[in-house]
C-alpha positions in Angstrom: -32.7 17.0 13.2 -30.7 20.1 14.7 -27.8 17.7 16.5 -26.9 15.9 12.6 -26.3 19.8 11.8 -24.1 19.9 14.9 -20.9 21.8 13.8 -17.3 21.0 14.9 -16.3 24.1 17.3 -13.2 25.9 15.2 -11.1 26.0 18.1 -11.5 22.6 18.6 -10.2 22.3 15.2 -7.4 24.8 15.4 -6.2 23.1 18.7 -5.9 19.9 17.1 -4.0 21.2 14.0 -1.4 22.8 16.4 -1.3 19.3 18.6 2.6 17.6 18.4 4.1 14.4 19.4 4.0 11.3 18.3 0.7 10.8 17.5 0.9 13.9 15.5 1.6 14.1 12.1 4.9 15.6 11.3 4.9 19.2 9.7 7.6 18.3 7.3 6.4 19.9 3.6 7.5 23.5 2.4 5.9 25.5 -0.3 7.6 23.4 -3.4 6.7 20.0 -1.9 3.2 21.5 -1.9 2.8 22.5 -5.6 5.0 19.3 -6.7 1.8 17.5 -5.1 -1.0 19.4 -7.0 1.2 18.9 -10.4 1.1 15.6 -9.1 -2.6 15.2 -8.9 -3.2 17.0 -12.0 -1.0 16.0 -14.6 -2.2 12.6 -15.8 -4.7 11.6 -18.7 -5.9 15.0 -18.9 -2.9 16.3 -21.2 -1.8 12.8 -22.3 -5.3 12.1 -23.7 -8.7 13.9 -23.0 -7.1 17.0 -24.8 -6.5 14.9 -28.2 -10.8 14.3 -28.1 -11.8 17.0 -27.0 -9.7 18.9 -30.2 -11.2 16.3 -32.7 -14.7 16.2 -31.6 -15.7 19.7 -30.0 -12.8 22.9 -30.2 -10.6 22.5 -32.8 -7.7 25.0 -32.2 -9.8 26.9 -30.3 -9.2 24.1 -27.4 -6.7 26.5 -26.3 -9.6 29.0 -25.1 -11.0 25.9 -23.5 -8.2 25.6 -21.1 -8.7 28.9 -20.2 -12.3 29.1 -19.2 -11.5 25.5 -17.6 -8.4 27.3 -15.5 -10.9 30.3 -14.6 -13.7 27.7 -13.5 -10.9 26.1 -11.2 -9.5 29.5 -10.0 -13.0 30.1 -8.3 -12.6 27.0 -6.2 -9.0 26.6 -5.7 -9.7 30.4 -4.2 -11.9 29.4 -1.5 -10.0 26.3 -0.8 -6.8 28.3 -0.2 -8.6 30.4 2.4 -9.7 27.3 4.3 -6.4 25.0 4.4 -4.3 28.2 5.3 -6.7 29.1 8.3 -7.9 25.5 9.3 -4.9 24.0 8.5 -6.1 19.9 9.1 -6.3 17.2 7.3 -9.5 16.4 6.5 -10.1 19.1 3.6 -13.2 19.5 2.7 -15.0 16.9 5.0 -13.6 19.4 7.9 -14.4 22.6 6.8 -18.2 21.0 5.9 -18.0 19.8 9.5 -16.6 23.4 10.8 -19.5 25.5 8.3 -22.8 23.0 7.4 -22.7 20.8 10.3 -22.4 16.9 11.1 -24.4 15.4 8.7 -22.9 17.2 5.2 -19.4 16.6 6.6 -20.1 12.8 6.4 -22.1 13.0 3.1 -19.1 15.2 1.5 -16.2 12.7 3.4 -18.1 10.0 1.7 -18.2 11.6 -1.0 -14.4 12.2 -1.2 -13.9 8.1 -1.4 -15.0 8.3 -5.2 -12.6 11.1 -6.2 -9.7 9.5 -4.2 -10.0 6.1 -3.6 -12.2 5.2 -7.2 -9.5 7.5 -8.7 -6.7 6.2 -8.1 -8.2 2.9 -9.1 -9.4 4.3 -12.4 -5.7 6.1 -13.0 -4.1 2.6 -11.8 -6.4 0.4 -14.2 -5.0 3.0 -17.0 -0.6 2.9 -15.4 -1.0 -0.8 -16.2 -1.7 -0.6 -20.1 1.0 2.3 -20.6 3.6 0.1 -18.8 3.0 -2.8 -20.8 3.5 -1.1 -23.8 6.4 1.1 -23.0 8.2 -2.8 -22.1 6.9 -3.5 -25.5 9.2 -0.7 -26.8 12.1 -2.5 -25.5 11.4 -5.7 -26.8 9.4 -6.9 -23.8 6.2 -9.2 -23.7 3.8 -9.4 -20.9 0.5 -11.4 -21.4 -2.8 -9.4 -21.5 -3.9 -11.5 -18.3 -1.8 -9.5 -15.6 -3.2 -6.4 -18.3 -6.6 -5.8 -17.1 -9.7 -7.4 -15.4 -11.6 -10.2 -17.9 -13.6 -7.1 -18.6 -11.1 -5.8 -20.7 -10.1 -6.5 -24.3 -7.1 -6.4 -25.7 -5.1 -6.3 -29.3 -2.1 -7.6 -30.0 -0.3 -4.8 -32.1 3.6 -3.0 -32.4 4.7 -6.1 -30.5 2.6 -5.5 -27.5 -0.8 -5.7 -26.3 -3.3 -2.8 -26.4 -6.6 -2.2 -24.6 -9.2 -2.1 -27.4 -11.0 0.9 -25.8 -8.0 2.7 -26.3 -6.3 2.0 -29.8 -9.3 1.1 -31.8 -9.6 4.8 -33.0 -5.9 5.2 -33.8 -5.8 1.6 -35.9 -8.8 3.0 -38.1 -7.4 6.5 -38.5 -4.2 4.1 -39.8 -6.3 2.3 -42.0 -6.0 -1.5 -39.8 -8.8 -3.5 -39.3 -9.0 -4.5 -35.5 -10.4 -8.0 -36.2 -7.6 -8.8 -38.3 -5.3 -8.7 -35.1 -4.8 -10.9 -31.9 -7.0 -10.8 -29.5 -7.0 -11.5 -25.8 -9.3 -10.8 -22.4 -7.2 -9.7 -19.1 -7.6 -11.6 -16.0 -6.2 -10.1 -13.0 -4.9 -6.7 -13.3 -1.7 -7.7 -11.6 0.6 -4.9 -13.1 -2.2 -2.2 -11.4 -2.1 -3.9 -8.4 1.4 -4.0 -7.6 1.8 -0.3 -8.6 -0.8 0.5 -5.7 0.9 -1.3 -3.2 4.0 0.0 -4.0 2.2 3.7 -3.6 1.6 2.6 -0.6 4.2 1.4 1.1 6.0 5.1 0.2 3.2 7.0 1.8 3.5 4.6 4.6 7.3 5.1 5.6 6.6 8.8 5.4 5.5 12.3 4.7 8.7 13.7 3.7 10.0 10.7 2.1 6.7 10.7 -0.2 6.8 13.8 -1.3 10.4 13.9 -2.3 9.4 10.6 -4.2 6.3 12.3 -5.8 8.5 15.7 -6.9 11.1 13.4 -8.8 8.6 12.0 -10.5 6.4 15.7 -11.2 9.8 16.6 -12.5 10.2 14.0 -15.2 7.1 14.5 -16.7 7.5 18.1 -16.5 10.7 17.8 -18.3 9.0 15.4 -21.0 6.2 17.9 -21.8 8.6 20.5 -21.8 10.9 18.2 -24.4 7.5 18.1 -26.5 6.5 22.3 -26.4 10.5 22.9 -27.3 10.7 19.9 -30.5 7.6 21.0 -31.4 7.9 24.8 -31.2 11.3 24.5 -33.1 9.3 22.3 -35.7 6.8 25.1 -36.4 9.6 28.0 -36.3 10.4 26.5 -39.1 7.7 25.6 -41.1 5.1 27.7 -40.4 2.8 27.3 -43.3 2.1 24.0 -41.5 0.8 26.0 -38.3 -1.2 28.6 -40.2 -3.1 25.4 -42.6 -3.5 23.8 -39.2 -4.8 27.0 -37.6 -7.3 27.9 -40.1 -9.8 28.0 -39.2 -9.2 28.8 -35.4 -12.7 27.8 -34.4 -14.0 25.5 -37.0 -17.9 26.4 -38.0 -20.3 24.8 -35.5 -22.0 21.5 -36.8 -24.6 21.5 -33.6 -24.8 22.3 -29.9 -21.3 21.2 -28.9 -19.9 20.4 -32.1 -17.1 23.3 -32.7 -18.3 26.7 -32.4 -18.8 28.7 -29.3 -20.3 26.2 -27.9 -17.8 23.6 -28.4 -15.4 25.5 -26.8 -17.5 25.5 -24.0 -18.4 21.6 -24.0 -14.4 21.1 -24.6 -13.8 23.1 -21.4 -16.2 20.6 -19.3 -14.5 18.1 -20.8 -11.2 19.6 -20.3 -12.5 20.8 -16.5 -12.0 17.3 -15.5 -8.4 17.3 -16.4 -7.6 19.9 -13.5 -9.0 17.8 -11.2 -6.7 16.8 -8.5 -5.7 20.6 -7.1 -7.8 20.2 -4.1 -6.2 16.9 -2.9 -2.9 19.4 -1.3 -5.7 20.9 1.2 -5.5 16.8 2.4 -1.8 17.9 3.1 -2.3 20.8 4.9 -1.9 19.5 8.7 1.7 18.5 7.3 3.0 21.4 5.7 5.5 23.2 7.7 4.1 26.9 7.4 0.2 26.2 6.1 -1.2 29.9 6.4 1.8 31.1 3.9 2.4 28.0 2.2 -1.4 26.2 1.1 -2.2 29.3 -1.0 0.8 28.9 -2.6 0.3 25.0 -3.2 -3.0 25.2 -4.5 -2.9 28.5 -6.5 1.0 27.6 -7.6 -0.3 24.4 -8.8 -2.9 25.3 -11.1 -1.0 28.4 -12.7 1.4 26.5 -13.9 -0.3 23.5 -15.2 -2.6 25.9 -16.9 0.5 27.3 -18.8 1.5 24.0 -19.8 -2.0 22.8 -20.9 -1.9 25.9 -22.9 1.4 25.4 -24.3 0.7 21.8 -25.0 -2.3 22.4 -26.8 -0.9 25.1 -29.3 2.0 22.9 -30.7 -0.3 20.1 -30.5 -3.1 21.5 -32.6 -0.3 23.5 -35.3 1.9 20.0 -36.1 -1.4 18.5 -36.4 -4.4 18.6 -38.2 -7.2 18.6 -35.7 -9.4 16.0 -37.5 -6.6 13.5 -36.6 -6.3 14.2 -33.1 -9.3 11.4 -31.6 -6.7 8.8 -30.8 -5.0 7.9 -27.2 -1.9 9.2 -27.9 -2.1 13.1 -29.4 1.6 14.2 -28.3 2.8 10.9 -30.0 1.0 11.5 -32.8 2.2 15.5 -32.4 5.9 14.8 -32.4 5.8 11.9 -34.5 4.7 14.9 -37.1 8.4 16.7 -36.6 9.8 13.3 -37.3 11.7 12.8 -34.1 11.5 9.0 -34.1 11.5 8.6 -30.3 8.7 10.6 -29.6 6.2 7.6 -29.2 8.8 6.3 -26.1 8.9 10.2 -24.5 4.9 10.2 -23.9 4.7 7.1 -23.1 7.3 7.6 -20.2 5.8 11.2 -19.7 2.1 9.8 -19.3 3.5 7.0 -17.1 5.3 9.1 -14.5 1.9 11.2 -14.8 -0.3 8.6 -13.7 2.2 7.1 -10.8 2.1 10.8 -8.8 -2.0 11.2 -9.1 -1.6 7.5 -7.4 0.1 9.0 -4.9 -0.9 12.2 -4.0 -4.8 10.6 -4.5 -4.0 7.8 -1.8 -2.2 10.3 0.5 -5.6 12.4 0.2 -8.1 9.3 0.6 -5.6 7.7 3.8 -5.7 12.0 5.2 -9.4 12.2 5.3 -10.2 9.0 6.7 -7.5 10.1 9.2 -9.8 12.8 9.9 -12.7 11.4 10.0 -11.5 8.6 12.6 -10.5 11.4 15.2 -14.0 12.8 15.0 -15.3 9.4 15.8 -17.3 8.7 12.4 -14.9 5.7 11.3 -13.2 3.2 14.1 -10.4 4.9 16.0 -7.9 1.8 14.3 -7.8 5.0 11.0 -6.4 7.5 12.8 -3.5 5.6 14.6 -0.2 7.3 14.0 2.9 5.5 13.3 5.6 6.2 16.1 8.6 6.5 13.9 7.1 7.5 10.7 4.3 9.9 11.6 2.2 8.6 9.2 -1.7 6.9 9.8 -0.5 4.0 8.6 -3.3 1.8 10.1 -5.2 4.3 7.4 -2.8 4.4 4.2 -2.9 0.1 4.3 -6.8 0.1 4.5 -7.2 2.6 1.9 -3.8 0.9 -0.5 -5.2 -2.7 -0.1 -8.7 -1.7 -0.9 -8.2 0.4 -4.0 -5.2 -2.3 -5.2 -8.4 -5.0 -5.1 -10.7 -2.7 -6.7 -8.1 -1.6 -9.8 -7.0 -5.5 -10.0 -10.9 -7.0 -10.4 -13.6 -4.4 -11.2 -14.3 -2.8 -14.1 -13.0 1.1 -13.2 -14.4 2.9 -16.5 -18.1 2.7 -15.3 -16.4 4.4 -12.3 -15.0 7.8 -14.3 -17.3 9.6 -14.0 -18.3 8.9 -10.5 -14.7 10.4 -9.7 -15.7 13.8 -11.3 -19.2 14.2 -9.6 -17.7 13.7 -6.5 -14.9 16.0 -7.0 -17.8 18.4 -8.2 -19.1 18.2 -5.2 -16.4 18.7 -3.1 -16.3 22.0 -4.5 -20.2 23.0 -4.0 -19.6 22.1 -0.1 -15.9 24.2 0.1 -17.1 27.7 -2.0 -20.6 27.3 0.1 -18.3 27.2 3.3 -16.4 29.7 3.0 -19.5 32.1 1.9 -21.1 30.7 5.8 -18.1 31.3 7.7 -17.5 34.9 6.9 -20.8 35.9 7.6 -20.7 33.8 11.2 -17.6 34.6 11.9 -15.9 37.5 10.1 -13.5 38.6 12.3 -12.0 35.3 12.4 -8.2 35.7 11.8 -7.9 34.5 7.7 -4.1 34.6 6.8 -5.6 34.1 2.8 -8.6 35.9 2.1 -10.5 34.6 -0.6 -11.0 38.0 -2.8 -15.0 39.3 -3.9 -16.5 37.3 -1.5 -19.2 36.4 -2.0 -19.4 36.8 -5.5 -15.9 34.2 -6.2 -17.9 31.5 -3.9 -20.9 31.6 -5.8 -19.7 31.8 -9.1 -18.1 28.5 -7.7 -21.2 26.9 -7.2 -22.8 27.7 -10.3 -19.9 26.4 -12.1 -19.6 23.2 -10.6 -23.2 22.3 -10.6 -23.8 23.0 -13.8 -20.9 20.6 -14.8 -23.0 18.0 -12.6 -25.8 18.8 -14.5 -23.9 17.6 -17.5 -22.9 14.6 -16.5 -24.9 11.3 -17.0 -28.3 10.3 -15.2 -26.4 6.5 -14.4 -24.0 8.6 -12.9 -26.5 10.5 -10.4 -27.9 7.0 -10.0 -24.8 5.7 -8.9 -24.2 8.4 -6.4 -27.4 8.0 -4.7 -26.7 4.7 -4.5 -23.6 5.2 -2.6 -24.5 8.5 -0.7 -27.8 6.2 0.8 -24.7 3.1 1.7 -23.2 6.0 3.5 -26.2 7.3 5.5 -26.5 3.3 6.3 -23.0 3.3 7.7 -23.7 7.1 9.4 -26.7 6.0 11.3 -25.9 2.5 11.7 -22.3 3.3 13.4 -21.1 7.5 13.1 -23.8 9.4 14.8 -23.8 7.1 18.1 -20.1 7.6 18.0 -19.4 10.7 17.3 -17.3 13.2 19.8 -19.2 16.2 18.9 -22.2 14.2 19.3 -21.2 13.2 22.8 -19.9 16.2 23.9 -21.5 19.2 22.3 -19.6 22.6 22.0 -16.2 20.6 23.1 
């Protein structure tokens, strides 16, 4: 039992993040690439969608404070992550500072782990990019069949001249007053569209770092742009009629019908909801053995990151909730809805442009961070050595990026991802237990150990960590823990079956 709690010596570690060459990968990101990568990761369906439910069925208004207990829940982790990628600055993440702290056996149970919040992400996110780009081509004019849609899981609607997942615009067509089974209807076959958007995610993270991330913060700045076209239509909107805000304001936290249903306490079931929509922060730590200065510049990334997301959330929210009424807010398009309300005609094509840019940069930055950690994981000997072959010209584990881009294009193209939503979160949950734990462990082993961020009130900030994060586990579904045992015991087959006999710590202890 004591060698699978074997840890990776930290100067082992730090001697690999300082390694150069070819077979390196190539420091190439500063401070702005850094953030541009956690917007990346964070801005998606979270502001495009979750916050129109959780308005209508748990906050009201009040899903403003929501998004600030949600940012403070994220602070504690993103705190103790920022100490870890700016003093072990490698790719692995998590996985290596479980391996550097708990020992062998955690860092493959949380590396495993990490496949359903990067690899099953991007699927789910993928599954989602299809729908909005089919009906953004709608828009124009454009028809694609609902066959290269979705999977033959999905069901769509024929409606505004394109089709519509049912899952999705079922609650908007009865808030319009439209009968669903009055329209077309159609089953997907291959999610083609999904596919193609993967590879093409790819083949940019293949051809390299630099060239990715430049990629990724063109696109962070488009949707940034677009949400900040929505807060300035819609703040000029309410300027000027601002009877409309106050009717829509009133009452700021509707009277609660039940545990979770407005009140106090739907504020607080809003922010678990909401919780998930900051997930993505921790994938720059994947970056971290590519950033240029990583003791100066991870904090930065990270913390940078979620500040200002959590300013536009907030933003966001208000003019959402005071142009409209938050009864009418449970459909998949709030901001349309929102800015539709100001009469701005074109406000249907700005989200969905908005949501699409969203969901192509948490492609990318969430295969960069699966490809990073199997990277990892190969150079410790857990996974074939094939995942941790560096490209000569491009610096990039290519052998790594393909495996993970092929896979997850399969898996978004033929399976049905919803089921899979939820797996993403408990595994990102969990991430977090294993990092504030960490960091908790190594100042008590080693506390003099040179920390160029210190995570402040330690350890009262890791624990509060914890709590907060299992709790949200606790939340979620008993399928769901199902499903992760099911895959955690797959991964001790693959551990014991392949890992632990070849494993370089394993072979050559204290090296």
């Amino acid at each position: 039992m004591a060698n699978l709690l074997a840890t990776k010596p930290l100067k082992t570690i730090l001697n690999e993040a300082h390694e150069t060459g070819e077979h390196s990968l190539r420091r190439a990101l500063g401070p702005s690439n850094l953030i541009a990568l956690g917007i990346g990761a964070i801005i998606g369906t979270g502001i495009f969608v979750i916050t129109g439910t959780a308005t209508a069925q748990h906050a009201g208004p009040a899903i403003i404070l929501s998004f600030i207990f949600a940012a403070i829940g994220c602070v504690f982790a993103g705190l103790c992550y920022a100490e870890f990628s700016s003093m072990i600055p490698v790719a692995g993440s998590a996985y290596t500072y479980g391996y550097a702290t708990l020992g062998e056996i955690f860092a493959w149970i949380i590396g495993w782990d990490l496949v359903l919040e990067y690899a099953f992400g991007s699927a789910t996110v993928a599954s989602g990019w299809s729908g909005y780009f089919i009906s953004l081509l709608g828009d124009f004019g454009i028809k694609l069949p609902a066959s290269i849609a979705g999977t033959h899981w999905d069901e769509f609607v024929f409606y505004n001249n394109h089709w519509e997942n049912v899952t999705k615009i079922v609650p908007k067509l009865r808030l319009l007053g439209i009968d669903p089974a009055t329209l077309p209807h159609a089953h997907g076959v291959f999610n083609l569209l999904g596919f193609l958007a993967i590879l093409f995610c790819t083949l940019i993270l293949v051809v390299g770092i630099k060239e990715s991330a430049n990629f990724n913060t063109g696109i962070v700045a488009i949707k940034i742009c677009v949400l900040l076209i929505f807060i300035a239509i819609g703040g000029s909107y309410l300027l000027g009629h601002r009877e409309l805000m106050a009717a829509n304001w009133h009452p700021f936290i509707p009277e609660n019908n039940g545990f979770g249903q407005f009140g106090m306490s739907g504020i607080l079931r809003a922010s678990g909801i909401i919780f998930f929509a900051y997930i993505g922060f921790d994938a720059v730590s994947t970056a971290a053995q590519e950033a240029k200065n990583p003791g100066k510049d991870m904090p930065i990334g990270i913390l940078g990151s979620l500040v200002i997301c959590t300013i536009l959330y907030i933003l966001v929210a208000g003019v959402l909730t005071g142009l409209v009424n938050y009864r009418n807010l449970n459909v998949p398009d709030p901001l349309a809805i929102g800015i539709d309300a100001t009469g701005v005609r074109w406000g249907s094509l700005l989200v969905k442009v908005g949501a699409l840019m969203g969901l192509t940069s948490t492609i990318v930055v969430m295969l960069l961070g699966q490809s990073r950690v199997f990277f990892s994981m190969s150079r410790d000997g857990l996974l074939p050595g094939m995942f941790s072959s560096v490209h000569p010209r491009f610096r990039t584990p290519w052998i790594s990026t393909l495996t993970v881009g092929i896979f997850v294009a399969v898996l978004a193209a033929s399976l049905p991802i919803d089921v899979l939503s939820e797996m993403v979160s408990i595994g990102t949950l969990l991430a977090f237990v294993i990092v504030c734990a960490g960091v908790w462990i190594l100042r008590r082993r080693n506390p003099e150990m040179a920390r160029p961020f210190r995570t402040p009130l330690v350890p009262l900030v890791p624990i509060l960590g914890i709590m907060i994060s299992l709790t949200l586990m606790l939340s979620l579904t008993q399928i769901t823990w199902i499903r992760l045992g099911v895959w955690l015991l797959m991964g001790m087959v693959i551990y014991f079956g392949y890992s632990r006999s070849h494993s370089r710590v394993q072979r050559n202890p204290g090296v």
